[in-house]
C-alpha positions in Angstrom: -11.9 68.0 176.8 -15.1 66.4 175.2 -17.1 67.4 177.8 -16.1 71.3 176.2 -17.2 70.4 173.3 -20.4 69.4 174.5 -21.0 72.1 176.0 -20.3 74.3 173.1 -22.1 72.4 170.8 -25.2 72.4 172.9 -25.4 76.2 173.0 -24.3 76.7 169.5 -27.5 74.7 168.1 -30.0 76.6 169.6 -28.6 80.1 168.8 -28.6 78.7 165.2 -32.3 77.5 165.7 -32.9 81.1 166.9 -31.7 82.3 163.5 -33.5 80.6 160.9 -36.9 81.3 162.8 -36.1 85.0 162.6 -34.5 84.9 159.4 -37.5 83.3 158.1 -40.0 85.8 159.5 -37.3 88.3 157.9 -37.5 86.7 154.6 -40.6 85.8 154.0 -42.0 89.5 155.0 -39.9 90.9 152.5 -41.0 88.1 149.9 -44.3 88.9 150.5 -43.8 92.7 150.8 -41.9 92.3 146.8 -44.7 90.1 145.4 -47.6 92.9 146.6 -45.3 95.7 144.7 -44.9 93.5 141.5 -48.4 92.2 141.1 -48.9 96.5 141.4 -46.5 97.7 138.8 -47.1 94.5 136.3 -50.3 95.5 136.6 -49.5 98.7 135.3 -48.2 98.1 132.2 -44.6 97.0 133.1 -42.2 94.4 133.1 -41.0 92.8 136.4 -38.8 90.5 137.5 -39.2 88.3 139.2 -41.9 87.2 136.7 -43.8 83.8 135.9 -43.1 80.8 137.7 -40.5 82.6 139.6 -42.2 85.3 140.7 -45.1 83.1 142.0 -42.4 81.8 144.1 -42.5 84.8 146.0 -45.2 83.5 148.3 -43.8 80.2 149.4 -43.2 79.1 152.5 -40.3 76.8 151.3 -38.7 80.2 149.6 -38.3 82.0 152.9 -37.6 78.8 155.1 -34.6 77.7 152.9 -33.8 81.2 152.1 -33.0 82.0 155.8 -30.4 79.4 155.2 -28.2 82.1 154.0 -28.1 83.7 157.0 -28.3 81.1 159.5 -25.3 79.4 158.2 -23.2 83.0 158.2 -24.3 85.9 161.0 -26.0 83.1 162.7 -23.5 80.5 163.0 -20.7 83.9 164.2 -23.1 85.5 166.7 -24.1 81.9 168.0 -20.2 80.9 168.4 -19.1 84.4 170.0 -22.2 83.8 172.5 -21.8 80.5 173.5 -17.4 80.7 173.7 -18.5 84.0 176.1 -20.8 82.0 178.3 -18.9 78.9 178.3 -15.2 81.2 179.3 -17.5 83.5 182.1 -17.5 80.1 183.9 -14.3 78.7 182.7 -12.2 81.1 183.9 -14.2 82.5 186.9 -14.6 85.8 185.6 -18.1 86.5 184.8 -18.2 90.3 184.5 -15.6 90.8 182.1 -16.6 88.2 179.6 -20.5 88.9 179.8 -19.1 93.3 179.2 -17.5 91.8 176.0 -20.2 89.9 174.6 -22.4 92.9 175.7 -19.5 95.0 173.6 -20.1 93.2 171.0 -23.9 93.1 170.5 -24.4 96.4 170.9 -21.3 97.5 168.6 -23.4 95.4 166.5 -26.5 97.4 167.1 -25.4 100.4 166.4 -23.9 100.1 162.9 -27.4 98.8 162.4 -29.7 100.7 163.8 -27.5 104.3 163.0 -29.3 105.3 160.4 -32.5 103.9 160.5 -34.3 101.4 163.4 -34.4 97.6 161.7 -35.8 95.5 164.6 -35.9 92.4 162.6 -32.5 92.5 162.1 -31.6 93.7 165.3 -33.6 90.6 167.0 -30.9 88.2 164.8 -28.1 90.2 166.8 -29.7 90.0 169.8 -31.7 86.6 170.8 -29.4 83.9 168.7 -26.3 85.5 170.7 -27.9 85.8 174.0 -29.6 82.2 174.0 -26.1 80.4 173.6 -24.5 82.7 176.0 -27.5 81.8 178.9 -27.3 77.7 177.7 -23.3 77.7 177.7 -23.0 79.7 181.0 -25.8 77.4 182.7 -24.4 74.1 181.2 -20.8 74.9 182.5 -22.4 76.0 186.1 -24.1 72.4 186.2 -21.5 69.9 185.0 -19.4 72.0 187.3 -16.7 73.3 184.5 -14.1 75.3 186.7 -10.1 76.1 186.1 -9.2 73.1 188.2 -5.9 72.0 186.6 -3.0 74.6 185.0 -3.0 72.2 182.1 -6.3 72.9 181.6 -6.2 76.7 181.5 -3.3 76.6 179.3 -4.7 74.2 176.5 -8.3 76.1 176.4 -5.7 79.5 176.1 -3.9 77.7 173.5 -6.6 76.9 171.4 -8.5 80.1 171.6 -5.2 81.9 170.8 -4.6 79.7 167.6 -8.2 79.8 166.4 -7.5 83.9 166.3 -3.9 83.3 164.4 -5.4 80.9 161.9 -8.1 83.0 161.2 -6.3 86.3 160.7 -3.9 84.6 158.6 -6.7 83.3 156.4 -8.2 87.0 155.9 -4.4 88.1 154.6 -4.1 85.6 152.0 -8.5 85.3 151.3 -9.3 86.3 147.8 -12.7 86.6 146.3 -11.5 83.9 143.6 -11.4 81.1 146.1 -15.0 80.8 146.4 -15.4 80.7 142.5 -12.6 77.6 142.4 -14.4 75.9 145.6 -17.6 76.2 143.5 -15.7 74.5 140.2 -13.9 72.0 141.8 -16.0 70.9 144.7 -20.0 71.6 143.8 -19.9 71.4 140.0 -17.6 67.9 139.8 -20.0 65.9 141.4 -23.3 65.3 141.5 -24.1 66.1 145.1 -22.1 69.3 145.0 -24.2 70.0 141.6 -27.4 69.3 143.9 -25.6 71.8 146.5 -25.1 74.7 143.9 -28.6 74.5 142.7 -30.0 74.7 146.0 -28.1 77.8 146.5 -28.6 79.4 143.1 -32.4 79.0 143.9 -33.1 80.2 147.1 -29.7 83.0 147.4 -31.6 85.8 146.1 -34.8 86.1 148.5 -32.3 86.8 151.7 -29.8 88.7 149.5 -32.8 91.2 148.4 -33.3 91.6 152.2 -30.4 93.8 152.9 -29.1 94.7 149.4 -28.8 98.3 148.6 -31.3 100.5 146.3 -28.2 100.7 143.7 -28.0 97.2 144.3 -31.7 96.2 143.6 -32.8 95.7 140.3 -36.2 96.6 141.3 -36.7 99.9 142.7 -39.8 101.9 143.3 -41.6 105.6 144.1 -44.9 107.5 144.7 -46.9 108.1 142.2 -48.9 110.2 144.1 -46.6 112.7 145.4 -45.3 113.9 141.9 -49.1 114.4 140.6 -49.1 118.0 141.1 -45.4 119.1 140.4 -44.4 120.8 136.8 -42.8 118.6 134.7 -44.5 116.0 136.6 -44.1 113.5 133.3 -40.6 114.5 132.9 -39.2 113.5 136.5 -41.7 110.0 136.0 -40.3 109.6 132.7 -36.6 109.9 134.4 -37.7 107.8 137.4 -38.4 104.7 135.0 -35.1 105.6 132.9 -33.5 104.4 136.5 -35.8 101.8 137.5 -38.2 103.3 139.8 -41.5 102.3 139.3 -45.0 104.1 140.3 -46.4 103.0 143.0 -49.2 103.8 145.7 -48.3 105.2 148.8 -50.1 102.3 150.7 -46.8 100.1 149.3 -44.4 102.0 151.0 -42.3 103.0 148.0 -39.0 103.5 148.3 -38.9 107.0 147.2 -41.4 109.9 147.9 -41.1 113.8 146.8 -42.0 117.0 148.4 -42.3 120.4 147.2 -41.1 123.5 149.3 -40.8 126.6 147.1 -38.3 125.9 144.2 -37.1 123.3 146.8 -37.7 119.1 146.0 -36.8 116.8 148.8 -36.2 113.6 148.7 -37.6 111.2 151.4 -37.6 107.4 151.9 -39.6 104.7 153.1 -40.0 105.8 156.4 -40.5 109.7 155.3 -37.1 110.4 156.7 -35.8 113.1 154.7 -32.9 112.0 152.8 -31.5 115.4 150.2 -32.6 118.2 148.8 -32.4 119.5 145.2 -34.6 121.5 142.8 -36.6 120.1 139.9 -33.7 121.5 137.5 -30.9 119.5 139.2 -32.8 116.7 139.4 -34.2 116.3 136.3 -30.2 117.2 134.8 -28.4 114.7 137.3 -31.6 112.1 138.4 -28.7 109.3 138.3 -25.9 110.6 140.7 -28.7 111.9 142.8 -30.3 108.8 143.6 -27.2 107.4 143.6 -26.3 109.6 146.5 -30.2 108.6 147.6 -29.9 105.0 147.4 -26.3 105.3 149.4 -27.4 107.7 152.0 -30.8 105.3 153.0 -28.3 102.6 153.0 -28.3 101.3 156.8 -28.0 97.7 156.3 -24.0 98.1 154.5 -22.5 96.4 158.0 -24.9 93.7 157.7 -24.0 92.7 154.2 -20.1 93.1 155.5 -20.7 91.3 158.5 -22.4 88.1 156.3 -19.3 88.2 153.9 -17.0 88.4 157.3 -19.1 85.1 158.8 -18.4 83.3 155.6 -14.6 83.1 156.3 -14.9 82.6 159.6 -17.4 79.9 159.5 -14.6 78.5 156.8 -12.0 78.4 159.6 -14.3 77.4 161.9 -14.8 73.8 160.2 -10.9 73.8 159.6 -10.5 74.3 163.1 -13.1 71.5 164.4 -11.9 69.1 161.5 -8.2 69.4 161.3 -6.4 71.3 164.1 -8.6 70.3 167.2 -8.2 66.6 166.5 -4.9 66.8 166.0 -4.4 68.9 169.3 -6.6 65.8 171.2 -3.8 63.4 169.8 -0.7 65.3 170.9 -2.4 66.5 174.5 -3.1 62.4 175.2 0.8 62.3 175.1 1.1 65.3 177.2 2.7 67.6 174.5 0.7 70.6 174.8 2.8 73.2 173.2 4.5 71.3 169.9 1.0 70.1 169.4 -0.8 73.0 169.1 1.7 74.5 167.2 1.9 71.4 165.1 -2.1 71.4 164.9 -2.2 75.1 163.6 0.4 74.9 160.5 -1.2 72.0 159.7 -4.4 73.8 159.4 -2.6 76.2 157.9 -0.8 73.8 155.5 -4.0 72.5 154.6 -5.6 75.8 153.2 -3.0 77.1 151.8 -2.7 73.3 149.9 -6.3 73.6 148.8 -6.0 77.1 147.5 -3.0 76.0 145.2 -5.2 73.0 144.1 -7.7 75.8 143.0 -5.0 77.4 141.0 -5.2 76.9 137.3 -2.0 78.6 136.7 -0.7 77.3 133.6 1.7 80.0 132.6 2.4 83.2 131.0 2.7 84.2 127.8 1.4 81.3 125.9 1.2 80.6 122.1 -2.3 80.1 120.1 -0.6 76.7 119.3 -0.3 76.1 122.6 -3.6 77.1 123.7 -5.1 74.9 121.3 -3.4 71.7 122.5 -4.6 72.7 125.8 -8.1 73.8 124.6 -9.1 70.1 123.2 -7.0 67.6 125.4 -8.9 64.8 127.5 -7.9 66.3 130.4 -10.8 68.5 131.2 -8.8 70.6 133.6 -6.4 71.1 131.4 -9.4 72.5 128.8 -10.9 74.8 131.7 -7.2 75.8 132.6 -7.1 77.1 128.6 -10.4 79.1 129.0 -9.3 80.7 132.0 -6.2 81.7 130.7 -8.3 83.1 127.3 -10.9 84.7 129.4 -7.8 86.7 131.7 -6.2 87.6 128.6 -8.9 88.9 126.7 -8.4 86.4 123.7 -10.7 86.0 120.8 -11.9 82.8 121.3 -13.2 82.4 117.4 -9.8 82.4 116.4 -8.8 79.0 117.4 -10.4 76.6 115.1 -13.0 74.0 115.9 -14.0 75.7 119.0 -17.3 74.8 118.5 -16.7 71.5 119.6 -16.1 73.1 123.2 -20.4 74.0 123.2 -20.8 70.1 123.4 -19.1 69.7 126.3 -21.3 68.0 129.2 -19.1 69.4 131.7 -20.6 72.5 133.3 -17.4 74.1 133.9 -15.8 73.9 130.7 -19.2 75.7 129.1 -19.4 77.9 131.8 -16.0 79.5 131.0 -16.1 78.9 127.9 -19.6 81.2 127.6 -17.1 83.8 129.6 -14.9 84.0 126.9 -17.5 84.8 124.6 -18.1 87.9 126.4 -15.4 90.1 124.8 -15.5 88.3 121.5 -16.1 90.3 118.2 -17.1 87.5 116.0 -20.8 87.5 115.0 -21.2 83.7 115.0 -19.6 83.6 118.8 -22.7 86.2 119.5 -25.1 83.1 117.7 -23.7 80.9 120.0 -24.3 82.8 123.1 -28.1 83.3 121.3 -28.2 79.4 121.1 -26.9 78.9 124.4 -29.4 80.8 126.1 -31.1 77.0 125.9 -28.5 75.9 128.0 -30.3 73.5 131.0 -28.1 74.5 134.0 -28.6 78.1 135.9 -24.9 78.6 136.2 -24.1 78.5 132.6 -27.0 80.9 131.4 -26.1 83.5 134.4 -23.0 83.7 132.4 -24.2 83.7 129.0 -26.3 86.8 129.9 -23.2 88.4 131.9 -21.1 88.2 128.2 -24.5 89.0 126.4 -24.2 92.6 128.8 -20.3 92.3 128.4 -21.3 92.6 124.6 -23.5 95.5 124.9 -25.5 94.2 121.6 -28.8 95.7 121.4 -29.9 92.9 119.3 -30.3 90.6 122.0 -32.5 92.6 123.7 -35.6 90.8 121.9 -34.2 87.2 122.1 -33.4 88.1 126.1 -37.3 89.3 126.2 -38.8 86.4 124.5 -37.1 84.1 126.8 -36.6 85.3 130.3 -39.8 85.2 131.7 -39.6 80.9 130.9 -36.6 80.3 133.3 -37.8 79.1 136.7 -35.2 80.5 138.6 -34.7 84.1 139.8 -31.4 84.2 140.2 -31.4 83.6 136.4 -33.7 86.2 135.3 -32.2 88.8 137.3 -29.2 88.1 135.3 -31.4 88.5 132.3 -32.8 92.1 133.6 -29.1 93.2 134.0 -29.0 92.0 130.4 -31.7 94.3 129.5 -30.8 97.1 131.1 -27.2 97.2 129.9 -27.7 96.4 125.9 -30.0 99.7 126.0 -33.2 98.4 126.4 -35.8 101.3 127.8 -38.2 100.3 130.2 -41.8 101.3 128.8 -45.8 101.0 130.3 -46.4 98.7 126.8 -43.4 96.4 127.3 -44.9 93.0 128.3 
């Protein structure tokens, strides 16, 4: 069977080639698109984020290449796989028609939830070509090395193997929750120094292909004409209710994300394309501005099955590497000693097995219902797990932190873990010195840590943070960072203003 794998693989890698060229056109025309808008607006009097060092970031090369990452090693690495098993079964199983329909199926099912609302030929091009080249290659290699159903045995194992691939991976999407990737990250990236190397590479580059296909709700950063609201009545009133949600005034030239029109007693709503999204009158709008561009921002949203579909390839692509690690090995052993259907069954549940083992491993379950004595044995024994499996259990119950004593000693901790939940349980404290110590750990050197002391900072809702959050924000590097800061901001009832700086 190595010659299939072959095969596979040789498709595969150009599809995912494919994918990070047009995911880095993709990302760095929306990089450069944001920088042009925030050079605009700071220009105007505002404050932006991205800002600083981050913000000059923007116009990298090396923040769009690595960027593109993110979707090369998700949507790519899925549309590449379903191309290239397509191709390489047309041939296989002498059936060329059916299997090139359903790949055909498949791309333009793709397509569609796309492209329904609104054409996005960028991102149609990453469905399209990265698919289509390892279907061509596959289908072309199998013609050459001559890969036809010549032996029963053959049919049956490549049958087998698609059919457990399927079971394993519909049995991982029962049992998948969101906290899995939250343990992988503690246990696997922030442990070690090379997964600490890892995590930082992500936490730097995630955001410039997230802000690709995230939502207006989602954005932090949101923008409208100027010029189309010059003449309305009230004009002042709907730009002063614009920047209470975080649009900002902008040109038409930048292709803002909201414009206005007037029609009678009429105001309509248009997006970035002068597609005409709802329509209101000046009252309702300037009464209910935030569920109307709420329903704005979720009617002009056409890139919801791309997000989906990203979160979907992350699983798979998970199964995927158990599947070419543990199961397919394990089927090679058993099929040398012709056992072809106790193997495969054995290969699966050990998969299987395997998972399910590591997701226990993740679990920091340490019991219910347990004491403050208890918690503080836990809370400062040498085994850090044992510490993180503490905060975890504070930070699901909700307890006050401050009322365990000497849990300052927990702020020295070099482990990145241990602060980070330990920050978390800061979040719903009431003491004022446990607010001082998220001020103090807004110092704190690694990204992960200070995303988190901003999440309890907005957690706390303290509008005295709002200057200490101001004076330091714009000194972080990374974006990911400030943008947890600007959530910050937004939540502890900061105003956004033409003289903040």
């Amino acid at each position: 069977m190595r010659i299939y794998y072959q095969i596979l693989i040789k498709s595969i890698v150009p599809g995912i080639c494919t994918t990070q060229l047009i995911g880095f056109f993709m990302v760095y025309c929306s990089n450069t698109a944001l920088y042009k808008i925030l050079i605009n607006v700071h220009d105007s009097g505002y404050f932006v984020v991205p800002c600083g060092y981050a913000k000059d970031t923007l116009t990298f090369f090396s923040s769009a290449f690595f960027g593109a990452f993110f979707f090369t090693f998700t949507s790519g690495v899925t549309i590449s796989v379903v191309g290239a098993v397509c191709g390489f079964f047309a041939h296989f199983f002498l059936n060329q028609k059916r299997f090139f329909c359903l790949f055909i199926f498949f791309i333009f099912f793709c397509l569609y939830s796309i492209n329904k609302q609104e054409i996005a030929f960028i991102i149609s091009c990453l469905f399209i070509f990265p698919g289509a080249i390892s279907y061509y290659i596959a289908f072309n290699l199998s013609q050459r090395e001559k890969i036809y159903l010549k032996k029963n045995r053959e049919y049956r194992s490549v049958i087998y193997l698609f059919v457990t691939f399927v079971v394993i991976l519909f049995t991982i999407f029962i049992f998948f929750k969101n906290s899995f990737f939250i343990n992988f990250r503690d246990n696997f990236f922030l442990s070690n120094s090379v997964g600490q190397k890892i995590n930082t590479f992500y936490y730097k580059y995630t955001l410039y292909p997230a802000y690709v296909f995230k939502s207006l709700e989602q954005k932090q950063f949101r923008t409208f004409d100027i010029e189309s609201i010059r003449s309305f009545p009230d004009s002042y009133q709907i730009k002063k209710s614009l920047i209470s949600q975080y649009y900002f005034p902008v040109k038409k030239k930048l292709c803002p994300d909201l414009n206005f029109k007037m029609h009678g007693s009429s105001l309509m709503l248009f997006d970035r394309s002068d597609r005409l999204i709802t329509i209101t009158t000046l009252y309702d709008f300037l009464n209910s501005s935030y569920s109307i561009l709420k329903k704005f921002s979720k009617k002009t949203d056409n890139l919801k099955f791309f997000r989906q579909f990203t979160y979907f390839s992350l699983i798979v692509n998970l199964v995927i590497i158990l599947f070419l690690l543990i199961c397919l090995p394990l089927y090679c052993g058993f099929q040398y000693y012709k056992i072809d259907k106790i193997g495969l069954i054995a290969s699966g549940l050990v998969c299987l097995i395997l998972f399910f083992s590591l997701v226990l491993y993740f679990d920091d379950n340490i019991g219910n219902d347990l004491s403050n004595d208890k918690l503080c044995d836990l809370l400062f024994s040498e085994d850090v797990s044992l510490r993180v499996a503490a905060l975890k259990y504070i930070a699901k119950e909700k307890k006050e932190i401050a009322e365990f004593n000497s849990y300052e000693k927990l702020l020295a901790s070099p482990n990145i873990v241990q602060r980070y939940w330990f920050v978390y349980t800061l979040g719903f404290s009431k003491y004022e010195k446990t607010y001082q110590d998220l001020i103090r750990l807004l110092d704190d050197p690694h990204d992960n840590v200070l995303c988190m002391v901003f999440a309890s900072l907005k957690e706390r809702e303290q509008f005295l943070s709002v200057q200490s959050v101001l004076h330091k924000i714009c000194f972080y590097k990374s974006w990911y960072v400030q943008w947890y800061g600007y959530r910050t901001l937004k939540k502890t009832g900061w105003i956004q203003t033409k003289q903040t700086e």
